[in-house]
C-alpha distance (Angstrom), angle and dihedral (degrees) to the residues before:
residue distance angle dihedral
X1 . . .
X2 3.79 . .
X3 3.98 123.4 .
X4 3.24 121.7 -146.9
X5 4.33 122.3 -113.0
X6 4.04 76.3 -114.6
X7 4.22 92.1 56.8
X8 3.95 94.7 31.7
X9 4.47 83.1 53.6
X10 3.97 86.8 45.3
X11 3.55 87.5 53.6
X12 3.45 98.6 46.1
X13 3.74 88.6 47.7
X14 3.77 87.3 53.3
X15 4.27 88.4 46.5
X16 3.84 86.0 52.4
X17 3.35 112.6 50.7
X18 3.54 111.3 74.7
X19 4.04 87.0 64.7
X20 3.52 110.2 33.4
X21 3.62 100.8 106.5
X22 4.41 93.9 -156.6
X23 3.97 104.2 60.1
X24 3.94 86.3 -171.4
X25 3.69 89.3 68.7
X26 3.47 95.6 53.2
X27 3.53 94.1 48.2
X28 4.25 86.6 65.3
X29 3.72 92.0 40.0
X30 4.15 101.7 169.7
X31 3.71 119.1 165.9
X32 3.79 84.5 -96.5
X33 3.33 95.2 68.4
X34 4.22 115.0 123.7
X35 3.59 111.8 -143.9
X36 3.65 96.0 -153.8
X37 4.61 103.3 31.5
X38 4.12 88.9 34.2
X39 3.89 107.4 25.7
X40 3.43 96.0 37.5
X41 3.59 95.6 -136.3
X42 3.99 125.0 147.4
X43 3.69 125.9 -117.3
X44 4.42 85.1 -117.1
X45 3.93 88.2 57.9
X46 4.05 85.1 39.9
X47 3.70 84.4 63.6
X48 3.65 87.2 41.4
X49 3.76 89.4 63.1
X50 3.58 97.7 35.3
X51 3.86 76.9 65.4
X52 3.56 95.5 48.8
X53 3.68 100.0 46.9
X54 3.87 91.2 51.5
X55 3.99 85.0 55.0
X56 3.59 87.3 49.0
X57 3.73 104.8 45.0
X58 3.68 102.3 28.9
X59 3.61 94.7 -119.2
X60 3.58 141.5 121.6
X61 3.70 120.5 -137.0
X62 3.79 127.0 -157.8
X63 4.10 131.7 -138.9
X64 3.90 83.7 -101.1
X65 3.45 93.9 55.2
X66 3.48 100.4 38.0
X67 4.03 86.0 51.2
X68 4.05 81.0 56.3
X69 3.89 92.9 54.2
X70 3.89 97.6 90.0
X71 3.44 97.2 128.2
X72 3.83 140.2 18.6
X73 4.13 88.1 -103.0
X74 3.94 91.1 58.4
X75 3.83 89.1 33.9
X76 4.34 87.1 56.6
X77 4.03 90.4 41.2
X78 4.23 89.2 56.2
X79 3.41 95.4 34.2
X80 4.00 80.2 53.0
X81 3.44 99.1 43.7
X82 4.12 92.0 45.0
X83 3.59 89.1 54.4
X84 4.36 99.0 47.7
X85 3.81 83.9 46.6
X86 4.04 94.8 60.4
């Protein structure tokens, strides 16, 4: 079954939240959103959710695509691309 980029961002969202240390950020989550300048979240937790969203997804993501995952947009497009390539 396919999510939608609107359910894969809700789960992100959901992913997130325990370790983003500015709640108001979350709250106007858009694609642009950087984990670590706007969320406030450390590279350890970033590894934390990297983690988490392989749990979540099914997927396994690389160092070069965790190096992509600055933002929730690149986050969504390797997510994405992890999930057309199983």
């Amino acid at each position: 079954m396919s999510q939608s980029k609107q359910e894969k961002m809700q789960a992100l969202l959901e992913i997130m939240q325990p370790y983003a240390q500015d709640p108001s950020a979350l709250a106007n989550l858009k694609e642009e959103t950087q984990f670590i300048r706007d969320l406030k979240i450390n590279s350890a937790n970033l590894v934390d959710i990297i983690l988490d969203i392989e749990d979540k997804f099914d997927i396994e993501i690389d160092n070069d695509s965790m190096d992509k995952m600055m933002n929730v947009g690149s986050a969504l497009e390797v997510i994405e691309a992890k999930l057309a390539a199983k």
